[in-house]
C-alpha positions in Angstrom: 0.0 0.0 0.0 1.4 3.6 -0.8 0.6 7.1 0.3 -1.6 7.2 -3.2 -3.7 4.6 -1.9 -5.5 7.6 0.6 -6.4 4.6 2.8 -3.5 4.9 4.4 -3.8 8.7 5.5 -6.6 8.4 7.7 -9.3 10.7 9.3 -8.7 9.7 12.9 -8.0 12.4 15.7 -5.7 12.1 18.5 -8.3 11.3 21.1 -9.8 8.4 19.1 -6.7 6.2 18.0 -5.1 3.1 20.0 -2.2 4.0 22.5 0.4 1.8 21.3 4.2 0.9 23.2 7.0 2.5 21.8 9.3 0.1 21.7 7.3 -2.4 20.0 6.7 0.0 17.2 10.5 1.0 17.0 10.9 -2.8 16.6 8.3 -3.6 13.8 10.1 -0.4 11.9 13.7 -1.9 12.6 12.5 -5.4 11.2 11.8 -4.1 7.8 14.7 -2.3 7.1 17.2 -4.0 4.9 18.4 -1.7 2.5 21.0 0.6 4.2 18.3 3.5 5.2 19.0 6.0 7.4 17.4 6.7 10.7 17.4 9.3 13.1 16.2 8.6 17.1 15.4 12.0 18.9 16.9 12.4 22.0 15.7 10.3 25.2 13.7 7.3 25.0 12.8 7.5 21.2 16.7 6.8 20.4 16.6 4.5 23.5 14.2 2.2 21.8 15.7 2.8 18.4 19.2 1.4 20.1 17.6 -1.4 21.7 16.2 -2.7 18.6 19.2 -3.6 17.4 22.0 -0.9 16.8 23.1 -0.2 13.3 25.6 2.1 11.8 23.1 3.9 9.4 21.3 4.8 13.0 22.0 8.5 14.5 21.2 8.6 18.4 20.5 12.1 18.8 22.2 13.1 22.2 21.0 16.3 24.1 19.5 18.3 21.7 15.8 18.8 21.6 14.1 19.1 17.7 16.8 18.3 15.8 15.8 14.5 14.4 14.1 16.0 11.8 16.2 18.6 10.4 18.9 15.8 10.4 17.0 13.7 8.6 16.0 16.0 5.8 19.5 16.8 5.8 20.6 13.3 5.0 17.3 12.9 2.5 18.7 16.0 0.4 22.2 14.8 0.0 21.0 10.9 -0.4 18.5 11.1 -2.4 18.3 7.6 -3.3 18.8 6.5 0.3 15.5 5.9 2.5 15.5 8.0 5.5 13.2 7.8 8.7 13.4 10.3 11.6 12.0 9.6 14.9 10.7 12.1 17.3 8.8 12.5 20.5 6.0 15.4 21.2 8.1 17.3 23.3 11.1 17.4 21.2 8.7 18.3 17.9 7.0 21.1 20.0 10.5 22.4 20.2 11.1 23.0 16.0 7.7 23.0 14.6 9.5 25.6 11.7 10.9 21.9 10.1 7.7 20.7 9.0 7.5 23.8 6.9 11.3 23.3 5.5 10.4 19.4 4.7 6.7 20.2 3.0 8.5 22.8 1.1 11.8 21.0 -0.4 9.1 17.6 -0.7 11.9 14.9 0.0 10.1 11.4 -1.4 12.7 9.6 0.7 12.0 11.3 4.1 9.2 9.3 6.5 8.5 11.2 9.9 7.4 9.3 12.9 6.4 10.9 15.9 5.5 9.4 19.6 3.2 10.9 21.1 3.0 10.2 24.9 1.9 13.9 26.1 4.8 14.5 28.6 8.4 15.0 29.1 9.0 11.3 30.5 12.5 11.6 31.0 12.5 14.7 32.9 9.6 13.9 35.0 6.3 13.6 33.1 5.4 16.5 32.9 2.4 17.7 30.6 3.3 18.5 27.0 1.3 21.1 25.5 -0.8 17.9 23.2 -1.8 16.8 26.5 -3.6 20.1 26.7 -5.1 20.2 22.7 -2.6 21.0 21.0 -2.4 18.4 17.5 0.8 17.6 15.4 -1.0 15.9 13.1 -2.9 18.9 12.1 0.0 21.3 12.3 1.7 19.3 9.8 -1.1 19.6 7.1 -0.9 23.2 8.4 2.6 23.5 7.7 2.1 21.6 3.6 2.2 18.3 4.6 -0.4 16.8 3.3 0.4 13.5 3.8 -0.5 13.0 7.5 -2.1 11.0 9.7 -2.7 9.6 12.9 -1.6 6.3 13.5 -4.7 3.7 13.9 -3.3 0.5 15.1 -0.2 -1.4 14.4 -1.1 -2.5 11.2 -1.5 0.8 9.9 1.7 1.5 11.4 3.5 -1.2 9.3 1.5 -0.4 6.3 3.3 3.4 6.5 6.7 1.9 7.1 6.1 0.4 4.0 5.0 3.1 2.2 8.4 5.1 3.8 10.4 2.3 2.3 8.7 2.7 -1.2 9.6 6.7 -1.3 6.6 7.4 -0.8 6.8 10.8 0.9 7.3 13.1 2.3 5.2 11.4 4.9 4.1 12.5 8.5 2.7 10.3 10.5 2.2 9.9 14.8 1.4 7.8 17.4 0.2 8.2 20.9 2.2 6.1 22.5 2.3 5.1 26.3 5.0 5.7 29.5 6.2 2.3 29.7 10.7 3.0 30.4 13.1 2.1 27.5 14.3 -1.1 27.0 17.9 0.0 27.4 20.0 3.3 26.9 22.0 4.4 24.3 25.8 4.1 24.7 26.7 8.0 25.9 29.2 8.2 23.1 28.9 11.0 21.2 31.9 11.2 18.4 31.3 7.1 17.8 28.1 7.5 17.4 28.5 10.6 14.9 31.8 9.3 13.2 30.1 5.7 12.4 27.0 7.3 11.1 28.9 9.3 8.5 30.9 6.2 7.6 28.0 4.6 7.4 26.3 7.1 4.8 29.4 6.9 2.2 28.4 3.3 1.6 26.3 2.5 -1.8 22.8 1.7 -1.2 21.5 0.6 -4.6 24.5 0.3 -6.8 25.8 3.0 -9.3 22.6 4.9 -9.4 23.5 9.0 -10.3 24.0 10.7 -7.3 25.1 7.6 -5.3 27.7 8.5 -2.7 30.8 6.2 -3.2 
């Protein structure tokens, strides 16, 4: 299924989808990648799941910076253009550099997916409310901002279904979860030059053979 088939952006609000676990979800997306695609965690427990599914070189842990997953990622989707690219953010983090969804509707990367969790708090500084715990609704901002692929995500299966249209280069695509509280399954290794230096090894590797453009 693809972003063309407009089953896939749904109609659903944020107060009528199913809270899903973030880790599991970080997990199915891990599982289907096997072409070299890039993916950015955002800081805290979104790149804490993303290292606990498995770590990979082509996977940026952003540490200590708020908003910046998705900048990165259309950073790497611009100069990559044949490389899939997937950036993972929380609410909080978003809230912090809502002027990217603007950037991303208006360059129109086709190799860019955005994920966002969706838990309404600042888990790893406390829980305290985020302001989509009050109203607030990415989902809505992003069409705002040219997006118009987005959507609330249903279930799991419509979760997997948008991986897959990510994968196909589909996008840009913007899609987000509300996800529960339940603590990472482990924590990132606080290394902040190996984890940058192997990801930009990582991204001078091939990922579909001699295709114009590829970086060598």
């Amino acid at each position: 299924m693809t972003i063309t088939d407009r089953r896939i952006i749904g109609t659903a609000g944020r107060d009528t989808v199913k809270i899903m676990n973030r880790a599991d979800l970080t997990r199915r997306l891990a599982s289907r990648l096997n072409n070299e695609e890039a993916v950015v965690g955002g800081i805290g427990n979104t790149h804490f799941d993303l290292w606990a599914s498995g770590q990979r070189a082509q996977n940026f842990y952003m540490l200590g910076s708020m908003g910046l997953a998705i900048p990165i990622a259309l950073g790497v989707s611009l100069a990559q253009p044949q490389r899939q690219v997937f950036a993972l953010e929380g609410d909080g983090s978003l809230l912090m550099q809502l002027g990217a969804l603007g950037t991303v509707a208006s360059v129109k990367p086709r190799n860019l997916a955005i994920f966002v969790w969706d838990n309404g708090a600042y888990q790893i500084t406390g829980a305290q409310p985020t302001l989509t715990a009050k109203g607030v609704d990415l989902v809505a901002i992003a069409r705002g901002a040219g997006l118009a692929s987005s959507t609330w995500i249903t279930d799991e299966a419509h979760f997997e279904a948008l991986v897959d249209a990510g994968l196909a280069g589909d996008g840009p695509l913007f899609a987000c979860a509300r996800t529960d509280n339940q603590a990472p399954e482990g924590v990132t290794e606080r290394d902040a030059v190996k984890i940058r230096s192997r990801f930009m090894e990582s991204l001078r590797l091939p990922t579909r053979g001699n295709e114009p453009g590829a970086v060598k």
